[in-house]
C-alpha positions, 0 to 999 in steps of 0.5 A: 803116538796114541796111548791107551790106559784102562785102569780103575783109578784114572785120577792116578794118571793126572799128571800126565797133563803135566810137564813134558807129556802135557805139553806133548797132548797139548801139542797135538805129539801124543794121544793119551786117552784114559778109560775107567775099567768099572765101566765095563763091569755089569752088576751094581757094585762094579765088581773087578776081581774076585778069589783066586782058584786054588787058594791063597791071599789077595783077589784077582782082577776078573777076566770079563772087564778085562776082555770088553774093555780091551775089545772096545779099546783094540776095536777104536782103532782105524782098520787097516792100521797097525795093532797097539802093543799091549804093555803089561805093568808086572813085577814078573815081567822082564825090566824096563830099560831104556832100549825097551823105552825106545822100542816103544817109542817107534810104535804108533799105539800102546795099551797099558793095563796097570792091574791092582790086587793079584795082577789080571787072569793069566787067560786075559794075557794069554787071549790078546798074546795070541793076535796082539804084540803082549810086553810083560814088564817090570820098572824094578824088583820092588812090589807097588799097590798097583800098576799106574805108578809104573805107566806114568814112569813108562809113558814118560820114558817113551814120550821124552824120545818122541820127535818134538817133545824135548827142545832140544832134539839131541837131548836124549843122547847122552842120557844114562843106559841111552843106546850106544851112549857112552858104553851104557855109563851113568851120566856124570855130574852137570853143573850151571851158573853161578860159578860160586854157589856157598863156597863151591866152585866147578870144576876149572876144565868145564871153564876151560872151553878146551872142548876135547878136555871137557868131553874126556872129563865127563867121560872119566866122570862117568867112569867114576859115578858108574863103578861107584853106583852101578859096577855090574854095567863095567863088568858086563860092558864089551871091552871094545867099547873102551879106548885107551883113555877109558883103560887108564881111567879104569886101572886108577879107579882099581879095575882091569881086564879078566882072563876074558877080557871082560873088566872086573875090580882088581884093587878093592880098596882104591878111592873113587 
């Protein structure tokens, strides 16, 4: 996968010669390429953003830059391959989720425009909306200063999915939100060796080697951490995705089925 980043802080994105994604450029997996939006400004302060029309706080990145930065960009690709996705970093676009993270990790090329101040001229969206595949996307519904803290959560998201970057192939499986996996439950806890850590133990089911048990109680775990951290994932899940095991659990935990099937908490009070 080739990934491009125009930004004005490409020092911002160092760490992507680290930890995973490194390994994955060293590796020959990804090719990440960084390209400093002021080489394509025009006057002797490398302006890149300018007052809003109409009034208001804040400047906003120019168009100009923009466009012959993405031009060259756009235009470094072989003819005749596929396009790249262009993937906006925006509070007001639609959320990163982790089945967006794997759409786009079966995409050959993608083009982040991490923007600072205002965000970017509406008509530099609009322009490459008409002939590229445009993503406008927000990582949560918070403001950041700019646009690169959301790539590197982007870029890593996507790269970890890439056949070859983790050791271990089925890693991603039973990650939290992954597709299919567990009915969109969070991940339950994990623990390693020793068996002893200051007068904690684990949990004796885990060193049982009673396999069908373990994978219940993960599972009821799960259960437990997603009605106590994220109950609108219950709430909204298909209740065809659980089985009778997974209704128990539910009902201990003060949940149970509405008028449409649908779970809702019915015991507000029931410890969790």
């Amino acid at each position: 996968m080739r990934i491009d980043v125009v930004t004005i802080f490409p020092e911002y994105l160092e760490p992507l010669n680290v930890s995973l994604v490194g390994k994955a450029r060293a590796r020959g997996l990804l090719d990440v390429r960084l390209h400093d939006l002021r080489e394509w400004t025009h006057d002797k302060h490398n302006t890149v953003d300018d007052t809003p029309y109409g009034g208001g706080p804040g400047m906003v990145m120019k168009p100009d830059p923009w466009g012959e930065a993405l031009d060259a960009v756009i235009g470094s690709g072989v003819q005749g391959e596929e396009p790249p996705v262009l993937v906006v970093p925006t509070p007001s676009g639609r959320p990163f989720t982790q089945e967006l993270a794997v759409e786009l990790s079966e995409k050959p090329w993608l083009v982040f425009t991490p923007a600072r101040y205002e965000g970017i001229d509406r008509r530099v969206i609009e322009e490459y909306g008409d002939r590229l595949d445009v993503r406008e996307v927000s990582i949560g519904d918070y403001v950041l200063a700019g646009g690169e803290a959301p790539v590197l959560v982007m870029v890593e998201a996507v790269a970890r999915l890439l056949p070859g970057v983790l050791g271990n192939a089925e890693s991603h499986r039973d990650d939290s939100f992954a597709p299919g996996a567990m009915a969109d439950l969070l991940e339950g806890p994990v623990y390693t060796k020793p068996p002893e850590w200051r007068g904690r133990g684990i949990p004796d089911v885990l060193l049982s080697g009673h396999h069908g048990k373990i994978a219940r109680w993960r599972r009821d775990e799960a259960f437990r951490r997603t009605v106590r951290n994220r109950p609108d994932l219950i709430e909204r899940a298909d209740p065809a995705a659980f089985d009778k095991k997974d209704r128990e659990i539910l009902s201990i935990l003060g949940w149970g089925p509405g008028p449409d099937g649908r779970f809702g908490r019915v015991a507000p009070d029931v410890e969790e």
